[in-house]
C-alpha positions as CSV (number, residue, x, y, z in Angstrom):
1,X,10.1,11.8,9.1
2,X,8.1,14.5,7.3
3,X,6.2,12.9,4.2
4,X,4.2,15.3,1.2
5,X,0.9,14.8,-0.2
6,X,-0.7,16.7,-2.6
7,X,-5.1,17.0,-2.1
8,X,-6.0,14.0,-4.4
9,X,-7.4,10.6,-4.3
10,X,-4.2,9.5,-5.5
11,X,-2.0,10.3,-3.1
12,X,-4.2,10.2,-0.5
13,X,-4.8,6.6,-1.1
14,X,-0.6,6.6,-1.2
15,X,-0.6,8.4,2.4
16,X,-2.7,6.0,3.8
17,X,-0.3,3.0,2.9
18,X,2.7,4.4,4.3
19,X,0.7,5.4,7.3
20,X,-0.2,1.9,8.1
21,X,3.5,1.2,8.0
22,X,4.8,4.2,9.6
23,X,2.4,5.5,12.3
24,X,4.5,8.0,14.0
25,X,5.6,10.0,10.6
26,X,4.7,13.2,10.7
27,X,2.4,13.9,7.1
28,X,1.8,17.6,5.2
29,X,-0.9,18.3,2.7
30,X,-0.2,20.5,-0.1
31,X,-3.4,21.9,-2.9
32,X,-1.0,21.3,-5.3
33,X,2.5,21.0,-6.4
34,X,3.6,24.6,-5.8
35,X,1.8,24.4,-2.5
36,X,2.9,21.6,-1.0
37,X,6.6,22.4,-1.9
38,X,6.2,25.5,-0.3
39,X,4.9,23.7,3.2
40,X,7.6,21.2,2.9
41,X,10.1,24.1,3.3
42,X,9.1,24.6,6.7
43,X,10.6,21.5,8.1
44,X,14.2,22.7,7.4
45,X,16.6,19.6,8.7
46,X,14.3,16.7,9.0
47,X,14.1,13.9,6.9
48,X,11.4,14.7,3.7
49,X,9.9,12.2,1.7
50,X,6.8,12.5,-1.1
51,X,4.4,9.9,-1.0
52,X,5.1,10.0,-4.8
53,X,8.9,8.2,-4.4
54,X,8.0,5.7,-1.4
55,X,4.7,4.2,-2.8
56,X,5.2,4.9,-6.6
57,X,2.3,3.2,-7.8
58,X,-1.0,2.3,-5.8
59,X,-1.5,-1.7,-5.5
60,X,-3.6,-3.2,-8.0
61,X,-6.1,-5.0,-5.3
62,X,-7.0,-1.2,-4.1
63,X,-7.2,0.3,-7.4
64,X,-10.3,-2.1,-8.0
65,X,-12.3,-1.7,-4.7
66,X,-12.4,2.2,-5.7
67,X,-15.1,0.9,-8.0
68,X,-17.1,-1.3,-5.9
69,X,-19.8,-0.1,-4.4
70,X,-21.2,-2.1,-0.9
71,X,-25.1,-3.7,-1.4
72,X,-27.6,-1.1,-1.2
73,X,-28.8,0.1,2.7
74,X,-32.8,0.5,2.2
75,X,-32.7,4.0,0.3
76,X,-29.3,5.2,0.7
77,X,-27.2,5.1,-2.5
78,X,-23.9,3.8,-1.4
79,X,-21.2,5.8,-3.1
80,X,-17.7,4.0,-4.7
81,X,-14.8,4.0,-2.9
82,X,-13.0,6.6,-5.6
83,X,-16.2,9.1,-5.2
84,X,-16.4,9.1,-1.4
85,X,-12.7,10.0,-1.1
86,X,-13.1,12.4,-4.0
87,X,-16.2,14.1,-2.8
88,X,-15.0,13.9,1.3
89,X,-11.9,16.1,0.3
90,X,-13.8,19.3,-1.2
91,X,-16.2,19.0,1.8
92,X,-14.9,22.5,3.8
93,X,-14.4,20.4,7.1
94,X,-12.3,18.0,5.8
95,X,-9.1,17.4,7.5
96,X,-7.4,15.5,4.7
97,X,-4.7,13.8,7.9
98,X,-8.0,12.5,9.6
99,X,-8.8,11.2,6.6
100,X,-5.9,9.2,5.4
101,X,-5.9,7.7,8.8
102,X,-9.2,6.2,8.4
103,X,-8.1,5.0,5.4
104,X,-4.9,3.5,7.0
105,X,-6.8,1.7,9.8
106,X,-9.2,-0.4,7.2
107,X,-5.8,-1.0,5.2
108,X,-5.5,-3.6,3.3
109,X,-9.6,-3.6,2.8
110,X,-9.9,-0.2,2.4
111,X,-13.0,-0.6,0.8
112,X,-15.0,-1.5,4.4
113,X,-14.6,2.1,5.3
114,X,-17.9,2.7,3.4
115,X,-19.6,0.3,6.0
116,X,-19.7,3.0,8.8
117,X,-18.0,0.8,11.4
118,X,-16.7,3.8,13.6
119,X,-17.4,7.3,14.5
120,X,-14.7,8.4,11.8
121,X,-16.1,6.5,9.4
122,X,-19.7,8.1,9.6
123,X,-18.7,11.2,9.8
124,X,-16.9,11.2,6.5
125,X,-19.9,9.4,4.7
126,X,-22.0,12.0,5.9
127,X,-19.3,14.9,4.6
128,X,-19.1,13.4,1.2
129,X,-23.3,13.3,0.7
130,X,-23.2,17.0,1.5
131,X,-21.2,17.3,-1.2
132,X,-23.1,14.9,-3.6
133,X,-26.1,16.5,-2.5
134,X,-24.9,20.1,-3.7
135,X,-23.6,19.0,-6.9
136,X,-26.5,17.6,-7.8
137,X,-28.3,20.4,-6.2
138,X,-26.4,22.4,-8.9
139,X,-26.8,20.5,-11.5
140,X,-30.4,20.2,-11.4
141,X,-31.4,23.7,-10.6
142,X,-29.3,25.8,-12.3
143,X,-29.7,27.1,-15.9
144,X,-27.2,29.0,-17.9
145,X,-28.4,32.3,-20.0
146,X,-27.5,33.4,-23.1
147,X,-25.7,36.6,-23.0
148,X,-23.8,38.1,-26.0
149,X,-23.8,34.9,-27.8
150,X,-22.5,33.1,-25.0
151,X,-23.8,31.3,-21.5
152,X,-23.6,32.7,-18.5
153,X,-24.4,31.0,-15.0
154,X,-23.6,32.3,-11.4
155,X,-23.2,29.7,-8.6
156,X,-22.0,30.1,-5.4
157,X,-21.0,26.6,-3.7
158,X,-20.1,26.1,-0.2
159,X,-18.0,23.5,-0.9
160,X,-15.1,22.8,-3.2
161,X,-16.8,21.9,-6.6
162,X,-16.4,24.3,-9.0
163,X,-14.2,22.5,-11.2
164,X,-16.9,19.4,-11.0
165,X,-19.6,21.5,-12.1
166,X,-17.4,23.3,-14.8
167,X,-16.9,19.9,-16.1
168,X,-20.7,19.3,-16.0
169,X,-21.0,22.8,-17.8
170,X,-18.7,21.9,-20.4
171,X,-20.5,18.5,-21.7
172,X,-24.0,19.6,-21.3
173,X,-23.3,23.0,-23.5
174,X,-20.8,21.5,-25.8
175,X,-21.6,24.3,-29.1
176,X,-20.4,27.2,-27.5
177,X,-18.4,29.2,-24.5
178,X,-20.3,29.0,-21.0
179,X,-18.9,31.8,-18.8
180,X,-19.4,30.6,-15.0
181,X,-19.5,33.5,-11.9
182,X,-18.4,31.2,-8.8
183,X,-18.4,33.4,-5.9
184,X,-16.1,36.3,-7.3
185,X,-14.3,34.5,-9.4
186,X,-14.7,34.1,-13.4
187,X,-14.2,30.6,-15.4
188,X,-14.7,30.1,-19.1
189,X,-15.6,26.5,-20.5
190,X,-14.9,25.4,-23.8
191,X,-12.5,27.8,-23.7
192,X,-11.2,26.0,-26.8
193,X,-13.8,28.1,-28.7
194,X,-11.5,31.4,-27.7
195,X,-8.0,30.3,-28.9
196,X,-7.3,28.7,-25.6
197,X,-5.6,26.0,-24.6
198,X,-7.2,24.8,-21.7
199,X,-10.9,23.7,-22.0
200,X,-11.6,25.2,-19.0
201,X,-9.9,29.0,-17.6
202,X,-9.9,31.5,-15.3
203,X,-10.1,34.9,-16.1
204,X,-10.5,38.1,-14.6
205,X,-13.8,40.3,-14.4
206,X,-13.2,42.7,-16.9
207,X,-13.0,40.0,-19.4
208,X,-16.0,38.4,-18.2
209,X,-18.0,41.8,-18.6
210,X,-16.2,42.0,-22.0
211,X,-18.3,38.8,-23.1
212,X,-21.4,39.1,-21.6
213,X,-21.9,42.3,-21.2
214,X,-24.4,43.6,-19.0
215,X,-26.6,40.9,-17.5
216,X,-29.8,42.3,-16.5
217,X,-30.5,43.3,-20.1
218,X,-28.5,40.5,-22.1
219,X,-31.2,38.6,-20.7
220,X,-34.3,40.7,-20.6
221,X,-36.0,38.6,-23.6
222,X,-35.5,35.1,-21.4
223,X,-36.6,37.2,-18.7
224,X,-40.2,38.0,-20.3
225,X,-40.4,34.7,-21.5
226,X,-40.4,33.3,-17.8
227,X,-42.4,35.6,-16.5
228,X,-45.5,34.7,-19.8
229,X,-44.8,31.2,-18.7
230,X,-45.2,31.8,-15.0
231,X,-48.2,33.4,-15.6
232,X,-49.7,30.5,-17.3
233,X,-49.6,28.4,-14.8
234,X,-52.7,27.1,-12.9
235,X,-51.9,27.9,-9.0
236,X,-54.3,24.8,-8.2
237,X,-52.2,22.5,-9.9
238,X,-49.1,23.1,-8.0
239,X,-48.0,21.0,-5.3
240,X,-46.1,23.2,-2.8
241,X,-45.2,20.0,-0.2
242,X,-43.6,18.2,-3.2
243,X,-41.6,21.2,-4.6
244,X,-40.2,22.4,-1.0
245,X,-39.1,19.0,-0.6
246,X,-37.0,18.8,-4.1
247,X,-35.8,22.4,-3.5
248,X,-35.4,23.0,0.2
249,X,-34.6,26.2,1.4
250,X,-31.4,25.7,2.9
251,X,-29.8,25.1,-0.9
252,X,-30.9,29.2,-1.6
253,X,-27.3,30.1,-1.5
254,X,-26.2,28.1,-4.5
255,X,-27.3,30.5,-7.3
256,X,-29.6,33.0,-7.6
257,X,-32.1,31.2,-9.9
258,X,-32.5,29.0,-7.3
259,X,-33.6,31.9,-4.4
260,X,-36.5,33.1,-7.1
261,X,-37.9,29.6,-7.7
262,X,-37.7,29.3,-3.8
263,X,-39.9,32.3,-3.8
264,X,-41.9,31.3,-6.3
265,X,-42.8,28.1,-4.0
266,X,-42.9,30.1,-0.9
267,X,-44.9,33.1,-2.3
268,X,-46.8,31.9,-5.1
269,X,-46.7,33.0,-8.5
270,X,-48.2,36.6,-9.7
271,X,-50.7,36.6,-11.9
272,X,-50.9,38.5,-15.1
273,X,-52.4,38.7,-18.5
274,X,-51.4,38.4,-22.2
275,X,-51.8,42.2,-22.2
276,X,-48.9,42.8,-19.9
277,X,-46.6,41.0,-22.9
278,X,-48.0,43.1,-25.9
């Protein structure tokens, strides 16, 4: 029996359940819709189910553990069930199969899968912190530019976040369009703003350059202002351990505003006077 999933917590939570029941079915994960239907039509003559029409509705009793989070472990921040199967499926090792049967062997009490009991178990809390740990990464080091009356940010996350951090985007600049570079594709948020439908689209780079323009000089006044503000600051005062351990070196890839404040710890600051600014 060949059973369709599509990549969410949903029906990932559905999977599980039926594979608890039905061990030896044989399950196919689809991005979406479109996708999975396309990977269902390789199994021409076998019997094809979606989790959708066999478990039509998640039980009540595991719909309120994926809010309950286990007592705190000395400084680790134990995650909810709902964010550690959210955040363990855009990690770019998961293997969503492996993960529904880890869910399926805790079933009923899903919820004891954050414990760490097993080898399965731990390596999946340690996939969904690396993705915690790069959204907030991006979150916290990033800051969009104005450019052309708009915002403009460029991130480049290993994992599969975009859409969470166009969501941030979209809430903390809530006045105006934000365009967001993610790798080489182009998203605009609040798209709303632009006669779209959506509040948050894709678009293509000749659009993008259409609304921001050239970078490098859209920007040149922020620019300045950085560099006066740098220039200001009293080397003494600044404590290199504490800054290389809130920005470590290995998160350089996420953006490019966060490689120059890298070298800014790494390198120091140049110095320069009010003259260079007049």
């Amino acid at each position: 029996m060949i059973i369709g999933y599509k990549k969410n917590v949903w029906d990932v939570l559905r999977a599980a359940i039926i594979m608890s029941r039905e061990p030896g079915a044989t399950f196919v994960c689809g991005k979406s819709e479109k996708d999975l239907e396309a990977r269902l039509l390789r199994y021409q003559g076998d019997v094809i189910e979606k989790v959708s029409s066999i478990v039509p509705n998640v039980p009540g009793s595991i719909k309120l553990k994926l809010r309950e989070r286990l007592p705190r472990a000395g400084s680790r921040c134990q995650p909810s069930l709902h964010t550690f199967i959210t955040y363990s499926l855009r990690h770019r090792e998961c293997v969503p199969n492996e993960l529904i049967g880890l869910l399926a062997m805790y079933h009923p009490d899903i919820g004891q899968v954050l414990a760490c009991k097993d080898g399965r178990s731990k390596k999946y809390f340690r996939l969904q912190m690396d993705v915690s740990r790069e959204v907030e990464r991006l979150r916290a080091h990033t800051r969009p530019r104005p450019a052309r009356g708009v915002m403009y940010v460029e991130i480049a996350p290993e994992h599969l976040v975009t859409d969470i951090y166009l969501e941030w985007i979209g809430k903390r600049i809530n006045d105006r369009v934000s365009i967001v570079k993610s790798h080489r594709d182009f998203y605009i948020v609040n798209a709303h703003f632009l006669g779209y439908d959506a509040q948050y689209k894709e678009i293509s780079p000749e659009e993008a350059s259409k609304l921001v323009g050239d970078i490098p000089n859209t920007d040149s006044e922020l620019q300045v202002w950085e560099s006066f503000y740098d220039s200001q600051a009293i080397e003494s005062r600044r404590n290199k351990a504490h800054a290389k351990k809130m920005l470590p070196e290995k998160y350089t890839y996420l953006s490019p505003e966060i490689r120059i404040e890298r070298k800014k710890i790494e390198r120091g600051i140049p110095r320069s006077t009010l003259d260079d600014f007049i």
